[in-house]
GULORO-842497 format. One record per residue (C-alpha): residue number from 1; chain; x, y, z. Coordinates in steps of 0.05 Angstrom, whole numbers, padded with zeros to 5 digits. Each point is the difference from the previous one (the first is absolute). Layout:
<dotors>
{dotor NUM A {X Y Z}} ...
</dotors>
This chain:
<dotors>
{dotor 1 A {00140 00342 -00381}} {dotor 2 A {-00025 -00050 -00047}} {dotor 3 A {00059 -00034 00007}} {dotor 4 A {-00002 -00018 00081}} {dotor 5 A {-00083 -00002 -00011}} {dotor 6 A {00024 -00066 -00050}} {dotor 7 A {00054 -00017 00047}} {dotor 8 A {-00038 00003 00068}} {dotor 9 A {-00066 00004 -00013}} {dotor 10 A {-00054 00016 00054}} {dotor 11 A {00048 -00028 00056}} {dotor 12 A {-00014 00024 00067}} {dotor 13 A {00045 00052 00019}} {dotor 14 A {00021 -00030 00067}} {dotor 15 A {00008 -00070 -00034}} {dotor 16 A {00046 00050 -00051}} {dotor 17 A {00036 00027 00068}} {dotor 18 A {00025 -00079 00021}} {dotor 19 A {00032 -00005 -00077}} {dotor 20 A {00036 00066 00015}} {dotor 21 A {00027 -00027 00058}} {dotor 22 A {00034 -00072 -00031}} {dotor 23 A {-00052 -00041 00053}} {dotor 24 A {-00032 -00027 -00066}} {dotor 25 A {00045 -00026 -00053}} {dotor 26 A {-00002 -00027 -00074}} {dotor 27 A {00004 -00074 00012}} {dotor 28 A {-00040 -00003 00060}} {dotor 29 A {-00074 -00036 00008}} {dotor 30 A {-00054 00048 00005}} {dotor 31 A {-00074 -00021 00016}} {dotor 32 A {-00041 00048 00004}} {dotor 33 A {-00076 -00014 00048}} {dotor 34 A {-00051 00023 -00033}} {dotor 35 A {00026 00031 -00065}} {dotor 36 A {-00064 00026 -00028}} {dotor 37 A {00017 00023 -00079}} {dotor 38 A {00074 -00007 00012}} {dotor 39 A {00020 00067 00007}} {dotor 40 A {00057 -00008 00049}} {dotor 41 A {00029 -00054 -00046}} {dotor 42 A {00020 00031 -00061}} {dotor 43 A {00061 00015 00018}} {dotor 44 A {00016 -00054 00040}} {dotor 45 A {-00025 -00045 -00061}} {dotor 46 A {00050 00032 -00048}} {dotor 47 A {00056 00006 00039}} {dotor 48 A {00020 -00079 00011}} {dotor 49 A {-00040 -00007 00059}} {dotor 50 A {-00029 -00075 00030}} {dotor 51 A {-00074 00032 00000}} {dotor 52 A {-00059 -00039 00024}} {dotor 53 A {-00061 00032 00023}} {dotor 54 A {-00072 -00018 00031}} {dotor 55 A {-00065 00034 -00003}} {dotor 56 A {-00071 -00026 00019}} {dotor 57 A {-00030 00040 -00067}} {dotor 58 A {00010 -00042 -00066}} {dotor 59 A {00006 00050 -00045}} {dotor 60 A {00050 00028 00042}} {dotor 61 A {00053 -00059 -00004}} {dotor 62 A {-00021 -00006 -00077}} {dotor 63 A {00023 00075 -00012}} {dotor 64 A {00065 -00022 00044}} {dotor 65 A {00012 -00066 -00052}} {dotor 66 A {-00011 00040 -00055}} {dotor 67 A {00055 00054 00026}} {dotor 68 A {00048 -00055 00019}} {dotor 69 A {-00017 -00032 -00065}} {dotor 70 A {00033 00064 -00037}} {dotor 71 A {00052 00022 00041}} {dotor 72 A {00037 -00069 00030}} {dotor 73 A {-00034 -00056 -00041}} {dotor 74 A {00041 -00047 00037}} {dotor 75 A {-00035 00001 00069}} {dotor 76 A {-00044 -00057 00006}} {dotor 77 A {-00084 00016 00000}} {dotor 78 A {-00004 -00029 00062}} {dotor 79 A {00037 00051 00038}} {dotor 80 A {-00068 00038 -00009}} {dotor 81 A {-00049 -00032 00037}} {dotor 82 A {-00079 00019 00019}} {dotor 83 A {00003 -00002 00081}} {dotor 84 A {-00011 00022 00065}} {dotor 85 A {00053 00031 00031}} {dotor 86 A {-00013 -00045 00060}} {dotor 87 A {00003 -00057 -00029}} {dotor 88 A {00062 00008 -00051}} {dotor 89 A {00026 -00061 -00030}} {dotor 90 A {00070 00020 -00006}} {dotor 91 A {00052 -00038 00036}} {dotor 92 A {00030 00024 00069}} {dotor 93 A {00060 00040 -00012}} {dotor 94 A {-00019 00017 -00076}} {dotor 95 A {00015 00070 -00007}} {dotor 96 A {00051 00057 00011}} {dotor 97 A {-00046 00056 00011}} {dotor 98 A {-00078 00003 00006}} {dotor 99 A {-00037 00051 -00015}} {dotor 100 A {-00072 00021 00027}} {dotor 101 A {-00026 00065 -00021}} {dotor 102 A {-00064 00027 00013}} {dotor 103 A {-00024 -00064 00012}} {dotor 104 A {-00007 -00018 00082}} {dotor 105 A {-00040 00051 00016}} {dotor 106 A {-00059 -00035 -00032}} {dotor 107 A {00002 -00047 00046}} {dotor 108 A {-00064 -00029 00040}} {dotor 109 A {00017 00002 00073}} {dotor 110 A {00066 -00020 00030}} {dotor 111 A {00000 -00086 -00008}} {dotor 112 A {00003 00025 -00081}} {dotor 113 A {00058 00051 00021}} {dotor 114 A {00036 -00049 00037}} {dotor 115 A {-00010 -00055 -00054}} {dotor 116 A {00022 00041 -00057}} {dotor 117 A {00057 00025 00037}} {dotor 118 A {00026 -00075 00015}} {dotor 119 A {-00011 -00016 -00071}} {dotor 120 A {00052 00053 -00020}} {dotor 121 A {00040 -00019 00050}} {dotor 122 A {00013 -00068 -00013}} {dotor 123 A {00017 00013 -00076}} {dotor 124 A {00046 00045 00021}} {dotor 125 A {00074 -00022 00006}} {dotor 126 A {00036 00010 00055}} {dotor 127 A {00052 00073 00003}} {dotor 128 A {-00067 00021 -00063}} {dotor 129 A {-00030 00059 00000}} {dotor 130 A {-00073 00011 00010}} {dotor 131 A {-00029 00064 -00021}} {dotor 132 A {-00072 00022 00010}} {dotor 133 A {-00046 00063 -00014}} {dotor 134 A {-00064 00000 00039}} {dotor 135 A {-00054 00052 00029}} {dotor 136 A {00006 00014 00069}} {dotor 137 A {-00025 00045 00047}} {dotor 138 A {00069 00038 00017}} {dotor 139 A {-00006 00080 -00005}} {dotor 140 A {-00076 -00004 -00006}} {dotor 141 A {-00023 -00045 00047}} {dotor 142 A {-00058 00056 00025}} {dotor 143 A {-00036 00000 -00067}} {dotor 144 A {-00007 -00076 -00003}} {dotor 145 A {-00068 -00025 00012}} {dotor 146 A {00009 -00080 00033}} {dotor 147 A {-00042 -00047 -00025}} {dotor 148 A {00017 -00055 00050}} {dotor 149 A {00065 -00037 00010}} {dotor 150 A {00053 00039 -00041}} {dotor 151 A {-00056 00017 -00048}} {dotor 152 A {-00003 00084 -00014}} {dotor 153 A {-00033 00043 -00052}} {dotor 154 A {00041 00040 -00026}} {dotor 155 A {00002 00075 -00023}} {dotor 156 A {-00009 -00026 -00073}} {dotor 157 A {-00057 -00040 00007}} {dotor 158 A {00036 -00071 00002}} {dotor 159 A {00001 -00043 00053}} {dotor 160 A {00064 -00029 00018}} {dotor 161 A {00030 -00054 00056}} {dotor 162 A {00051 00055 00033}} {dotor 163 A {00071 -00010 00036}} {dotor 164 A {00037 00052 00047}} {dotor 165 A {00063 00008 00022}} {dotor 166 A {-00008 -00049 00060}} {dotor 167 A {-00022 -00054 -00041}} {dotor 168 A {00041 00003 -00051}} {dotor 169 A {00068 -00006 00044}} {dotor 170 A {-00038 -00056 00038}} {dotor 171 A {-00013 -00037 -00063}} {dotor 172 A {00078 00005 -00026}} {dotor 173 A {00017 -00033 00080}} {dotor 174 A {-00046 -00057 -00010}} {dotor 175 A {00028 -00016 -00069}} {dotor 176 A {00069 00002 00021}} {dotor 177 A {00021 00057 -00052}} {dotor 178 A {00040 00064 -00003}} {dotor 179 A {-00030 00066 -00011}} {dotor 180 A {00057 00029 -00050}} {dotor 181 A {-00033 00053 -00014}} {dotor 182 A {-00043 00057 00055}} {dotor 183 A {-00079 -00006 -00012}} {dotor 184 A {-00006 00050 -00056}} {dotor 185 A {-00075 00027 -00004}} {dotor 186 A {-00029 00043 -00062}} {dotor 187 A {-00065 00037 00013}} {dotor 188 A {-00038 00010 -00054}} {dotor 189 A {-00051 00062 00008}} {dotor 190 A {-00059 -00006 00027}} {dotor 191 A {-00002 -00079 -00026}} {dotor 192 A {00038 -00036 00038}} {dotor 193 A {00078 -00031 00027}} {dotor 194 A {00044 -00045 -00027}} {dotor 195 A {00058 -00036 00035}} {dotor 196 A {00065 -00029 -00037}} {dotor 197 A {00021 -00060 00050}} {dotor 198 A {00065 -00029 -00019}} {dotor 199 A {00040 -00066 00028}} {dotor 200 A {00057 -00047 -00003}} {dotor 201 A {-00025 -00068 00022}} {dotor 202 A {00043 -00023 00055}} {dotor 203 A {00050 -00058 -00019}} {dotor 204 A {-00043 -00040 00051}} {dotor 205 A {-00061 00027 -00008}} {dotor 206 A {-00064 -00033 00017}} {dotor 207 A {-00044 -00020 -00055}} {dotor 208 A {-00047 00042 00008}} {dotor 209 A {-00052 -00050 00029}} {dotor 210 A {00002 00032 00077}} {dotor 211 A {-00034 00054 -00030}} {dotor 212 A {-00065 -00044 -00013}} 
</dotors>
């Protein structure tokens, strides 16, 4: 156990799922969109991966430099950068697979949705994979509280900017992508649902800026 804990880490079992399954591959560029401590990038970090992240919390992307700093020296500092996800200063086209997890769902109202979904969009090469985790109101919808707009409070005391079903397959539409994988919703107890949203970006996908 100690073994795969050193291995894998604290990665996100979903995110573990798509490895499983080949979609992500040694050799491919990851970015994860708001990475937090870095715990979905251990493995990805040791395991020959093109990582770059982003976070909007300093001593989040410090922790990530420090990891990358141990485990694949040669990755340049600057693939860690202190940013909005809405305003990314990658390149279009830059990565293989982006990841989102637990991370949408704090947005404000729907223009920061939109904008942080056309940011992830653009870096995102064409035939990539985009993989997101966020709360949503699927399975529970009666015991969420609205706020305004897409706003709720949830069961567990947080409040949250929530998706459904409906929005969800209109938002993979507008972007021009492929849901490869059904809406897959956990419900956690009494707190509150989360959704794992998965796509291929369309070879010729929009950039993501009709969503804004």
């Amino acid at each position: 156990m100690s073994d795969l804990r050193t291995q894998f880490g604290q990665i996100d079992i979903y995110l573990f799922d798509q490895l499983l399954r080949g979609r992500i591959r040694p050799g491919m560029r990851v970015l994860e969109a708001g990475c937090g401590s870095g715990r979905n990038l251990a493995y990805f970090l040791q395991d020959g991966y093109d990582v770059a992240a982003v976070d909007s919390d300093p001593e989040g992307v410090a922790r990530v430099r420090r990891m990358a700093a141990a485990y694949a020296p040669t990755l340049p500092g600057d693939n860690f950068r202190m940013e909005a996800i809405e305003s990314m200063s990658f390149p279009n086209n830059f990565a293989d697979a982006v990841l989102s997890i637990a991370v949408l769902h704090f947005a404000r109202d729907d223009a920061q949705l939109n904008a942080m979904l056309a940011s992830l969009w653009r870096v995102l090469r064409p035939r990539g994979l985009f993989f997101c985790r966020l709360a949503s109101s699927i399975g529970m919808a009666e015991r969420m509280i609205p706020r305004g707009g897409r706003r709720f409070l949830l069961p567990d005391g947080s409040e949250r900017y929530l998706v459904d079903e409906t929005l969800l397959l209109d938002l993979t539409e507008r972007l021009g992508g492929e849901l490869i994988d059904p809406l897959k919703t956990t419900i956690v107890q009494d707190q509150r649902c989360m959704t794992t949203w998965v796509l291929r970006k369309g070879a010729d996908a929009p950039s993501g800026s009709a969503l804004c």
